[in-house]
MARPADO-202914 format. One record per residue (C-alpha): residue number from 1; residue in three letters; x, y, z. Coordinates in nm, 3 decimals, padded with zeros to 5 digits, m for minus. Layout:
BEGIN
<r k="NUM" r="ala" east="X" north="Y" up="Z"/>
...
//
This chain:
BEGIN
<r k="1" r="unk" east="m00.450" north="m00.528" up="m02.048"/>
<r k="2" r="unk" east="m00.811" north="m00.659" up="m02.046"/>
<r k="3" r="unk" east="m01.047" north="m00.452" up="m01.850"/>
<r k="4" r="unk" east="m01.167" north="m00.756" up="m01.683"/>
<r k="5" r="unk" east="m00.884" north="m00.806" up="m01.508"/>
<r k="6" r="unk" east="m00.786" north="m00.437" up="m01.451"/>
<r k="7" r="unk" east="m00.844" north="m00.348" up="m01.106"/>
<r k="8" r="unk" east="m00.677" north="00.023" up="m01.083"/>
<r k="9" r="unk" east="m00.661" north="00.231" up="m01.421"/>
<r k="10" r="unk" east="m00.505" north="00.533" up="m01.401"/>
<r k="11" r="unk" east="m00.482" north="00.828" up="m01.685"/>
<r k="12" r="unk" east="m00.292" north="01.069" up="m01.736"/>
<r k="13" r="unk" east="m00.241" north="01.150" up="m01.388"/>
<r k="14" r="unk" east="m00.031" north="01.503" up="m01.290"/>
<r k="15" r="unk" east="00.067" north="01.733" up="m00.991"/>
<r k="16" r="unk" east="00.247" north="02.039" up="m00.911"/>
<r k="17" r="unk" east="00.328" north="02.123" up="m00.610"/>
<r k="18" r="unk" east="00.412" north="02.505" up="m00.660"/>
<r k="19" r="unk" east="00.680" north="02.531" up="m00.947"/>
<r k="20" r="unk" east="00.793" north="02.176" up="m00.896"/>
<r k="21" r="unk" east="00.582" north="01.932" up="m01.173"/>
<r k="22" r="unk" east="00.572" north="01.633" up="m00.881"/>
<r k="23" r="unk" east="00.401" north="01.356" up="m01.122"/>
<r k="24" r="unk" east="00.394" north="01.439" up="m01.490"/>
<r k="25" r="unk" east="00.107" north="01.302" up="m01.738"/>
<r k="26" r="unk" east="00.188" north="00.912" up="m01.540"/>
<r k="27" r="unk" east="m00.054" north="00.648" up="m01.705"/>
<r k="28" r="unk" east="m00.059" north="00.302" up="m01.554"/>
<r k="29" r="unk" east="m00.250" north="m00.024" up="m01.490"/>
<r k="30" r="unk" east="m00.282" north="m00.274" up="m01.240"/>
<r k="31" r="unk" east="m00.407" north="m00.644" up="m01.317"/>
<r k="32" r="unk" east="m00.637" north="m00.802" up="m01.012"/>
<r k="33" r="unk" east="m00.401" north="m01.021" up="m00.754"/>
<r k="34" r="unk" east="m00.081" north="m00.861" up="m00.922"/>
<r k="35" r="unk" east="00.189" north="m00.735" up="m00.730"/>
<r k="36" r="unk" east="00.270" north="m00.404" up="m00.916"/>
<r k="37" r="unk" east="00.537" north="m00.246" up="m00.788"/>
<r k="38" r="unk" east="00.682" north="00.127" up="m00.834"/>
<r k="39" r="unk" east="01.068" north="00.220" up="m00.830"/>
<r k="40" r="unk" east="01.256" north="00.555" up="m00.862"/>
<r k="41" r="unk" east="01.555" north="00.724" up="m00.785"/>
<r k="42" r="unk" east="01.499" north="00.939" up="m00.458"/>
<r k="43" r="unk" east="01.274" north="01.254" up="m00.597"/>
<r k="44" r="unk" east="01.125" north="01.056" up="m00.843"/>
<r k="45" r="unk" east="00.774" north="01.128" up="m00.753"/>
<r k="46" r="unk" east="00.686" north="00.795" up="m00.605"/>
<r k="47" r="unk" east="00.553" north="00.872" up="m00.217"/>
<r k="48" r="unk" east="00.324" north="01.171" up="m00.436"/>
<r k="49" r="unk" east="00.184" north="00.909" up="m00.627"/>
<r k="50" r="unk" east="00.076" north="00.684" up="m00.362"/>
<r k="51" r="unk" east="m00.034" north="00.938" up="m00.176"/>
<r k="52" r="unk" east="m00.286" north="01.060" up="m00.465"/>
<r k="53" r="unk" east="m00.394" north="00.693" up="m00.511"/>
<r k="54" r="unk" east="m00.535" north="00.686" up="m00.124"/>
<r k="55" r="unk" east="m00.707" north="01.064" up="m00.169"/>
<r k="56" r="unk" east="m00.432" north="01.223" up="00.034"/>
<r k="57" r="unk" east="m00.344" north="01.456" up="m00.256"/>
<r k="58" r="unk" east="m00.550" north="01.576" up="m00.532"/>
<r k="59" r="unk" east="m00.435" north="01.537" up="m00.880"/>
<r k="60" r="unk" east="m00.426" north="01.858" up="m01.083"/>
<r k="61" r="unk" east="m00.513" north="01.642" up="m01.408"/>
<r k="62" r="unk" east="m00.612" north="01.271" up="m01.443"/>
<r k="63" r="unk" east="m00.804" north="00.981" up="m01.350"/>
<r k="64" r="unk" east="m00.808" north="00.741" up="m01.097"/>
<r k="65" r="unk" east="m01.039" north="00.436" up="m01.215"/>
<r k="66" r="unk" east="m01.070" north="00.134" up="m00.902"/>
<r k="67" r="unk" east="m01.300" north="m00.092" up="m01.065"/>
<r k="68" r="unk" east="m01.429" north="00.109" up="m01.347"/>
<r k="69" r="unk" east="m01.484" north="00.384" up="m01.078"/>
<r k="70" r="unk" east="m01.347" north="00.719" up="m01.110"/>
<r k="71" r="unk" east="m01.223" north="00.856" up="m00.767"/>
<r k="72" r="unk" east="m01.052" north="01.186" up="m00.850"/>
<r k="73" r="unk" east="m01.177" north="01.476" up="m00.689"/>
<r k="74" r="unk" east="m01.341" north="01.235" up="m00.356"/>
<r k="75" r="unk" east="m01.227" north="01.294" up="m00.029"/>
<r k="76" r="unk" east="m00.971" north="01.021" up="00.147"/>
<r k="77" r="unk" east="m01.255" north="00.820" up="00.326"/>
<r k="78" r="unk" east="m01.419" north="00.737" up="m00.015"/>
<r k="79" r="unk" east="m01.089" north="00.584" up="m00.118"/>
<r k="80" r="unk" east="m01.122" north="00.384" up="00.172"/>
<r k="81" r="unk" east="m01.472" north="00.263" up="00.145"/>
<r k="82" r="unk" east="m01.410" north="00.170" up="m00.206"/>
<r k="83" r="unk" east="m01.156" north="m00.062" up="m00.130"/>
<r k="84" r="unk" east="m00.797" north="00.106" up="m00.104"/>
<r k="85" r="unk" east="m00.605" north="00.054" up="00.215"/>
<r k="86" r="unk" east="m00.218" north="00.190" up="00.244"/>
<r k="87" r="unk" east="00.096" north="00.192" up="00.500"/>
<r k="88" r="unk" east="00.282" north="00.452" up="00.524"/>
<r k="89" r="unk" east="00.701" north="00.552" up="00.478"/>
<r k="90" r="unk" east="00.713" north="00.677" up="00.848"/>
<r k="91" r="unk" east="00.536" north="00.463" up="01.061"/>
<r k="92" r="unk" east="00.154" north="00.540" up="01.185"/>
<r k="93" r="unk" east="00.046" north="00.346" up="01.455"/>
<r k="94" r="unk" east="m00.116" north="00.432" up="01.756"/>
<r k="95" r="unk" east="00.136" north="00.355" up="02.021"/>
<r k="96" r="unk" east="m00.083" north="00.399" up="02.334"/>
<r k="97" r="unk" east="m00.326" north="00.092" up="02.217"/>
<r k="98" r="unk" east="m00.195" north="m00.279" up="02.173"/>
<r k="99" r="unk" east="m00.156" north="m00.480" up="01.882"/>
<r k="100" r="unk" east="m00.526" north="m00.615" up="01.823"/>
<r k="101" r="unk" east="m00.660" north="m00.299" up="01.953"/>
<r k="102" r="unk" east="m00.489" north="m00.105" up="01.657"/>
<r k="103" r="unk" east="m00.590" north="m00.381" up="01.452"/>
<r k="104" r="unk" east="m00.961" north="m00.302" up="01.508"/>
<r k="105" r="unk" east="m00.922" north="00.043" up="01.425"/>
<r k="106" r="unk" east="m00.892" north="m00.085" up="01.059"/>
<r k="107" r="unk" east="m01.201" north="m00.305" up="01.100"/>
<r k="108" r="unk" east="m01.437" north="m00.018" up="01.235"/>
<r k="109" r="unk" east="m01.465" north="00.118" up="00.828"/>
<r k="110" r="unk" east="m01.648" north="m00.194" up="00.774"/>
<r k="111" r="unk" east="m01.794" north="m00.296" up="01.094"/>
<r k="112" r="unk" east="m02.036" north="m00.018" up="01.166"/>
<r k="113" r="unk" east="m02.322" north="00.034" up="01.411"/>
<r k="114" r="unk" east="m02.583" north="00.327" up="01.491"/>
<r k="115" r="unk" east="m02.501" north="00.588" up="01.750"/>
<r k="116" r="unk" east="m02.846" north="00.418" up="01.924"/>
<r k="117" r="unk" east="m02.663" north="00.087" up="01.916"/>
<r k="118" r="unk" east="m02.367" north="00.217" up="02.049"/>
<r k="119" r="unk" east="m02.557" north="00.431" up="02.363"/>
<r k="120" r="unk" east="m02.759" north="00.146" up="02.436"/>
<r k="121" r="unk" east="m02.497" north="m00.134" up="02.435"/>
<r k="122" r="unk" east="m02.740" north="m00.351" up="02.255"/>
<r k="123" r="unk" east="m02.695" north="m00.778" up="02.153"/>
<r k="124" r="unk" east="m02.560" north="m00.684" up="01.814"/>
<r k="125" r="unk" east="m02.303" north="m00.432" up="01.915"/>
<r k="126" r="unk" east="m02.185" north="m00.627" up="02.145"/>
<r k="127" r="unk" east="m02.155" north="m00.924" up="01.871"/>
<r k="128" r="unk" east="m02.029" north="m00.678" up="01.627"/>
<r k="129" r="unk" east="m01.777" north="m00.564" up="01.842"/>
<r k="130" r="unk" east="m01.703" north="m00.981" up="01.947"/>
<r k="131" r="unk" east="m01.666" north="m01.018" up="01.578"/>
<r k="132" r="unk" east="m01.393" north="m00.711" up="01.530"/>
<r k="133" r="unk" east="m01.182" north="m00.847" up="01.798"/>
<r k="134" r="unk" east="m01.203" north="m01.229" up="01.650"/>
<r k="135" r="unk" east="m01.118" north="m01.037" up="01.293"/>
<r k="136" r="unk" east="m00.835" north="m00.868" up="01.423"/>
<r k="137" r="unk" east="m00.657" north="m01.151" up="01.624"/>
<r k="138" r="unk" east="m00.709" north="m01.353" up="01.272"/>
<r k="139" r="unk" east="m00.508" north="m01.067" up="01.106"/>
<r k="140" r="unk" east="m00.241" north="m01.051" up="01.352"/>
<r k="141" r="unk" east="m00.162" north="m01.390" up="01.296"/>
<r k="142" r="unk" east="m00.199" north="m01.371" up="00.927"/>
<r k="143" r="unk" east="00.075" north="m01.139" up="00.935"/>
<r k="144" r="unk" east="00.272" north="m01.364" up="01.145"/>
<r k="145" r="unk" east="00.234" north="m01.108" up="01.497"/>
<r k="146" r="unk" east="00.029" north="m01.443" up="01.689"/>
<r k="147" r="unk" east="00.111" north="m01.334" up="02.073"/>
<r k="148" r="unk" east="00.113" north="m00.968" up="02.016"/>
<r k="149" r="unk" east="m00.243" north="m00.925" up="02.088"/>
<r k="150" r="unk" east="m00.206" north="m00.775" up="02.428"/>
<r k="151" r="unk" east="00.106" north="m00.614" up="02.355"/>
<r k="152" r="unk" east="00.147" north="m00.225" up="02.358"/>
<r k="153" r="unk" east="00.218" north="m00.137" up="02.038"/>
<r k="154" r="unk" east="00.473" north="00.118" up="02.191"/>
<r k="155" r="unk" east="00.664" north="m00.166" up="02.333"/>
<r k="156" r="unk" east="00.685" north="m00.376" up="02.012"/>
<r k="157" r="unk" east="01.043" north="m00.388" up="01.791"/>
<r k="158" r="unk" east="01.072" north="m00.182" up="01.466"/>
<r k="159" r="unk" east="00.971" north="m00.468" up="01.239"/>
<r k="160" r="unk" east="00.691" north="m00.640" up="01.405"/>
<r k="161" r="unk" east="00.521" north="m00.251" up="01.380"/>
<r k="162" r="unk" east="00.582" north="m00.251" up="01.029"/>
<r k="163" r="unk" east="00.344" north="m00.588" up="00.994"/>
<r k="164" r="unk" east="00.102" north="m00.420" up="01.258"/>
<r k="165" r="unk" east="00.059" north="m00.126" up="01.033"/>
<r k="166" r="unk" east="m00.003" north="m00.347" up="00.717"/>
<r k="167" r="unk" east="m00.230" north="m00.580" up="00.963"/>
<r k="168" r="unk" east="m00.462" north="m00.268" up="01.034"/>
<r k="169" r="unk" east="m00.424" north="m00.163" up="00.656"/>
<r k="170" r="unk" east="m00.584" north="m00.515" up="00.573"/>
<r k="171" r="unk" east="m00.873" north="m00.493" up="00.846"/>
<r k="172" r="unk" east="m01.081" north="m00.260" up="00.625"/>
<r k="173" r="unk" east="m01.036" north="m00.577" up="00.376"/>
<r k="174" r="unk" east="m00.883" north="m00.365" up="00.100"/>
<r k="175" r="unk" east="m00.952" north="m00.521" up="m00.331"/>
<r k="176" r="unk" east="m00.598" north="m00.274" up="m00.338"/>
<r k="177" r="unk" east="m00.338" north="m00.261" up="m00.068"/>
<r k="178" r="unk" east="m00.090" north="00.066" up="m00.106"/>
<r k="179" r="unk" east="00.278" north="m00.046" up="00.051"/>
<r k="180" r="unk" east="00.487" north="00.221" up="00.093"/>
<r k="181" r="unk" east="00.820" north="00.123" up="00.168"/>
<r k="182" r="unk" east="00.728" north="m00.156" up="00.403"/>
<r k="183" r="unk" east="01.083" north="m00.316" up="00.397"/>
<r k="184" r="unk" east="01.241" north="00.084" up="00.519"/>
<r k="185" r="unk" east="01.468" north="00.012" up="00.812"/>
<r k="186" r="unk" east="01.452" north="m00.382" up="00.821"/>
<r k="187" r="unk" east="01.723" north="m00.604" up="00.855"/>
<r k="188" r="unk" east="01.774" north="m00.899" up="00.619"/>
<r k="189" r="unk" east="01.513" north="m01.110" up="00.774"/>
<r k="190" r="unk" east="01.296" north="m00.889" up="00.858"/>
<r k="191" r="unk" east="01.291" north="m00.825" up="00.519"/>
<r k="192" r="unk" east="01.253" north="m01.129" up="00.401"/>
<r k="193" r="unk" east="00.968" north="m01.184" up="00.626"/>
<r k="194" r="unk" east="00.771" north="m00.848" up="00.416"/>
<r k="195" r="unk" east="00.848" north="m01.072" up="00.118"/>
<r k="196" r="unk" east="00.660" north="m01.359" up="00.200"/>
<r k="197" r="unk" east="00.406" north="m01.201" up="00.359"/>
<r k="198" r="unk" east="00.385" north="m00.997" up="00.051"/>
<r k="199" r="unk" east="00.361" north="m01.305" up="m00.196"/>
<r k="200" r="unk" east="00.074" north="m01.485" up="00.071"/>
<r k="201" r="unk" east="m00.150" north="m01.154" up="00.011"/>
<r k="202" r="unk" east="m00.134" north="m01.189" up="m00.355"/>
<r k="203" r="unk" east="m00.200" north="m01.541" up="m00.323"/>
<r k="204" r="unk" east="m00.492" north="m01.487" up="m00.130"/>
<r k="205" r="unk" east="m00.621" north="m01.265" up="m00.373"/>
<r k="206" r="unk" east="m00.505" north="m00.893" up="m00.257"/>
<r k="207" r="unk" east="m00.381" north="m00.688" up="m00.572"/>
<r k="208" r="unk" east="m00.038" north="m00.510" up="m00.422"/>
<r k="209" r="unk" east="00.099" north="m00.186" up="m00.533"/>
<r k="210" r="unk" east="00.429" north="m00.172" up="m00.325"/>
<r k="211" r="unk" east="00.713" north="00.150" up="m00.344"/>
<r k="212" r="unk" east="00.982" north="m00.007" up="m00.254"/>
<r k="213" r="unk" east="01.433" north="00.093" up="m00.272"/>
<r k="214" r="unk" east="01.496" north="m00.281" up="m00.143"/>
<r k="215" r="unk" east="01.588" north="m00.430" up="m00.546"/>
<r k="216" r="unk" east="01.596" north="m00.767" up="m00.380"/>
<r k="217" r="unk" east="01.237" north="m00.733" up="m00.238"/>
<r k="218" r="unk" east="01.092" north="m00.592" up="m00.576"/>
<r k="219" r="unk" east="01.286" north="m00.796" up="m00.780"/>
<r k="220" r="unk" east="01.154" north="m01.149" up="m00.607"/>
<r k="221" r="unk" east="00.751" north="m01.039" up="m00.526"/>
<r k="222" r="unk" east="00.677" north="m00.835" up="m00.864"/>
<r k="223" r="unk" east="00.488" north="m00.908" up="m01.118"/>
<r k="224" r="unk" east="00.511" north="m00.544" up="m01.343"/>
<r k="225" r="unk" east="00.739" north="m00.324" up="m01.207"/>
<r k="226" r="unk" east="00.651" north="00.049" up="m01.311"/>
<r k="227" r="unk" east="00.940" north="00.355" up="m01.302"/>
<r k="228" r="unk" east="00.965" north="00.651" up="m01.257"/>
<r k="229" r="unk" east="01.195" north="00.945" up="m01.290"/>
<r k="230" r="unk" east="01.135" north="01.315" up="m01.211"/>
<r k="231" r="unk" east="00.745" north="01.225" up="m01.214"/>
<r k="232" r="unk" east="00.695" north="01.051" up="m01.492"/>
<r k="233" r="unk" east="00.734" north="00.700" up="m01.648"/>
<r k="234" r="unk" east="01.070" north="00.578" up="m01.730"/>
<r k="235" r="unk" east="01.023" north="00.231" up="m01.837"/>
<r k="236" r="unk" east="00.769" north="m00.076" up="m01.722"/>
<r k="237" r="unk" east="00.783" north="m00.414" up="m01.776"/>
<r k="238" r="unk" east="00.874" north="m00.733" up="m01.581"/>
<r k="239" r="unk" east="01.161" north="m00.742" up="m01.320"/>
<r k="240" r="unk" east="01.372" north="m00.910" up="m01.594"/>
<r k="241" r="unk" east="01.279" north="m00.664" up="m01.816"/>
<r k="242" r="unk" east="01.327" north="m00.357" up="m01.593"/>
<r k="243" r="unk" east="01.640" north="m00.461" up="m01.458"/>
<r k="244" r="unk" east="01.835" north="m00.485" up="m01.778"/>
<r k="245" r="unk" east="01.681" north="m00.152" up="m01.931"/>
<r k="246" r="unk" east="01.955" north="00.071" up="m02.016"/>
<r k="247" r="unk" east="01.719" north="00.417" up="m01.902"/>
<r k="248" r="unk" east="01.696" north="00.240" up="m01.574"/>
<r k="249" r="unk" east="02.023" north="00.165" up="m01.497"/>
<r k="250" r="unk" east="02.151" north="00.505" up="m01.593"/>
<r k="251" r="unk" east="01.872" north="00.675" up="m01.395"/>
<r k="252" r="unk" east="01.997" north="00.441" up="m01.040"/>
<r k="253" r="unk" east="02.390" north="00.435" up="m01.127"/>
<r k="254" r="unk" east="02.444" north="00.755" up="m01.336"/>
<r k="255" r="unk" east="02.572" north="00.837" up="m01.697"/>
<r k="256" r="unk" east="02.955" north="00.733" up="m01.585"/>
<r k="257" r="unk" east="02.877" north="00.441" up="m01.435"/>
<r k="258" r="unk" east="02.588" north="00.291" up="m01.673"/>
<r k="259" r="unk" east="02.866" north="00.282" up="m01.969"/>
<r k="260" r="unk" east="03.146" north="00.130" up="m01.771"/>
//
């Protein structure tokens, strides 16, 4: 892959958590405005890996390159500032704020102001903070919530929360956006709704690294699927590709069943 269009290069990446090798020696790269998507039987080490690619964990060995910029070692925020946003597998909203205010949460990494500014109430808080709440209604109805502003987030059904939390992800205006099981818990059109919302983003120009166990979901938005099996790479390659790979069928279905 070019290095132009490389926007996350990662080397050689490992971690052990105790006795149990989590991610083992897992190389990969991800081309600007791809969708690059990582699959895994259940244990496979994929929730680890997005979790070191936001600065949650700390690889024991590796590098993490986001534009030519090593992050390894850097504490979660940096990951943030330099351009990585994520969701989460269990959902983490804040339930006692509405929809645009947990919206602007996500805009606050880039929309800063002094602590003078912010005693003082001065003209360009208060446009800063005019401009945050404009943002944020924008991204709600990018993400197809339009209404929801007001609305308690606590009051709001399973799978317009799962669009809040990847609405708030994309406030902090992310080059990489880190899904993590976005489609978990969706019904068939809620799903489908995560797909195209999915395929808009990369449109638009956000590079997409999703986990994902929906096959359907992966199968239609990725570009490069990557996967992985007791932490380390199993086989990569288009969906086409992938999905007709004998490793990765026997790895999903099972010794028995892959030689029916």
């Amino acid at each position: 892959m070019n290095a132009a269009t490389t926007l996350l290069d990662i080397r050689d990446l490992s971690k052990a958590f105790g006795g149990v090798q989590a991610i083992d020696g897992v190389s990969m790269q991800v081309r600007r405005g791809s969708v690059h998507s990582v699959i895994g039987p259940n244990g496979a080490g994929k929730t680890s890996l997005i979790n070191m690619l936001s600065g949650v964990y700390r690889p024991d060995t590796g590098s993490i390159r986001l534009g030519g910029v090593d992050l390894c070692g850097r504490p979660v925020h940096a990951f943030a500032a330099a351009g990585i946003g994520r969701t989460f597998q269990n959902l983490q909203v804040f339930f006692n704020m509405t929809a645009l205010e947990n919206v602007m949460t996500g805009r606050y990494l880039r929309d800063r102001c002094s602590l003078w500014a912010a005693m003082l109430h001065t003209k360009a808080l208060v446009r800063a903070e005019k401009a945050c709440r404009e943002a944020a209604h924008a991204l709600l109805r990018q993400v197809g919530l339009a209404g929801y502003d007001d609305t308690p987030a606590g009051s709001m059904p399973y799978g317009a929360l799962k669009r809040l939390e990847i609405a708030r992800a994309l406030g902090a205006q992310p080059e990489l956006l880190l899904l993590d099981e976005p489609a978990a818990g969706l019904n068939q059109t809620e799903a489908r709704e995560i797909d195209a919302l999915i395929k808009r983003l990369a449109a638009e120009g956000t590079t997409v690294v999703l986990v994902e166990h929906n096959m359907r979901l992966v199968m239609e938005v990725s570009d490069h699927v990557f996967v992985l099996d007791h932490g380390r790479k199993l086989a990569e390659g288009t969906p086409a590709e992938v999905a007709r790979d004998p490793g990765v069928i026997e790895a999903y279905l099972g010794t028995e069943a892959a030689h029916a």
